[in-house]
N, C-alpha and C positions, 0 to 999 in steps of 0.2 A: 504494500500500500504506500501511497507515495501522501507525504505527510504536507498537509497545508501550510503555505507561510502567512507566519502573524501577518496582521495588519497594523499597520503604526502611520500615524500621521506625516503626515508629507506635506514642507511648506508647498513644493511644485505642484503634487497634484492639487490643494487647497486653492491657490491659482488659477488654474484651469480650470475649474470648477466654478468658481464662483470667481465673476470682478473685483476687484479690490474695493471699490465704492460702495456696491450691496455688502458687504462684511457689516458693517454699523448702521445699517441702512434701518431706521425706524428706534436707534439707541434714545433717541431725543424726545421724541413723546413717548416709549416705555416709562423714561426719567420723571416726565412727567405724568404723567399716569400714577406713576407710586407716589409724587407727592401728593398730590390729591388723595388720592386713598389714605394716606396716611394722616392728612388734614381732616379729611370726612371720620374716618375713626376716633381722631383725639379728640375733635370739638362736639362728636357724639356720645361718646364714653365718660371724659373727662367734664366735658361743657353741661349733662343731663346730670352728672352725677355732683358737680361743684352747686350748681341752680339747684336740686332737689334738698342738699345738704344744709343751704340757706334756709331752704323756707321750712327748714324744722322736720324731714324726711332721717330716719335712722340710718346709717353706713352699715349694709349687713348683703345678705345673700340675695334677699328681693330686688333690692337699688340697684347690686350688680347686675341683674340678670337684665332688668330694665334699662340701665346703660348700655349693655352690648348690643339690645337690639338696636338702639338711637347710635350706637356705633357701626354695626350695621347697616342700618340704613343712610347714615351720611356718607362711609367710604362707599358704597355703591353708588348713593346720587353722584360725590363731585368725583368719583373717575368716570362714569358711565360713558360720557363724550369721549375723553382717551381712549378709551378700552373700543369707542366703535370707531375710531382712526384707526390707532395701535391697528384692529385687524384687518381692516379694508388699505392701510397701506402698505403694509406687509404681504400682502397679497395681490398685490397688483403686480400683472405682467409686464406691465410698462415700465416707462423711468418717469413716471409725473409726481410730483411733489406732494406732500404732504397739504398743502394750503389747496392744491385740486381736489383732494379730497373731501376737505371742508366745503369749497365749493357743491362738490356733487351731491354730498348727504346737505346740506341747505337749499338743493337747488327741487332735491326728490321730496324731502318733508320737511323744509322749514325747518326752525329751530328744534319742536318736538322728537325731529327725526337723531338727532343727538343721546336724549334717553332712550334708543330703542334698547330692549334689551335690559334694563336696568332692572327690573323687578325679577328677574333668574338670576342674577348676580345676586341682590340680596335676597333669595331664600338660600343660595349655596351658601353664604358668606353666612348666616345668623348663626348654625349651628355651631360653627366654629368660634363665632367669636364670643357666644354665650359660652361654652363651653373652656374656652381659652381663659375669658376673663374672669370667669368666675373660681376658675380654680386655682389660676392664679391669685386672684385675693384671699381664698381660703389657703392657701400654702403659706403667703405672706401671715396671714395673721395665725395661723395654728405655730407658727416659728417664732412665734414674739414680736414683729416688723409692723405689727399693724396691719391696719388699711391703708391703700392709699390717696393720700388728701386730695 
């Protein structure tokens, strides 16, 4: 039997394969993309949970869980427009820019056409982040750390 050779990356064939330009092609709304989400999560999480704290609400397992979903739901709304560039320009066969893009999803449904999609983002996204957050504040406080403020 005549034994396979490894396969190991090759800057050449990498080259050939793929232009040097498409390599990062779409790195820039990915970038943003996660800060939005990341925005949407903390002013949902943090922002529901500081406002509830005020108005006389307990810091326990309920608040959490009710924060994750408002975390949920906010990184879903402000990436929702990223996330429908990110994949419609990554998937384009052509070389047109990312701003053609925005064109065409504005040009097919107007602004709405931006959240398409967003409400399956946040039912994937809830489970995890109720589940995330909340057990990460019970680890914190069963270890003596508290809550966090």
């Amino acid at each position: 039997l005549r034994q396979a050779e490894p396969v190991r990356p090759d800057i050449d064939v990498w080259a050939k394969l793929s232009d040097a330009r498409n390599v990062l092609r779409g790195s820039a709304s990915v970038s943003i993309r996660g800060a939005l989400f990341s925005c949407g999560q903390m002013l949902g999480y943090d922002g529901l949970k500081s406002t509830a704290k005020a108005h006389g609400f307990e810091d326990g397992p309920s608040l959490h869980l009710i924060s994750s979903v408002a975390a949920s739901f906010g990184a879903s709304v402000l990436s929702a427009p990223a996330d429908l560039l990110v994949a419609r320009y990554m998937s384009m066969t052509t070389s047109e820019s990312l701003l053609h893009c925005v064109r065409e999803v504005y040009d097919e449904s107007g602004v709405r056409g931006f959240w398409r999609g967003w409400s399956v983002s946040f039912i994937r996204l809830t489970p995890v982040m109720v589940t995330y957050s909340t057990v990460y504040e019970q680890l914190r406080y069963r270890s003596g750390l508290g809550y966090l403020n």
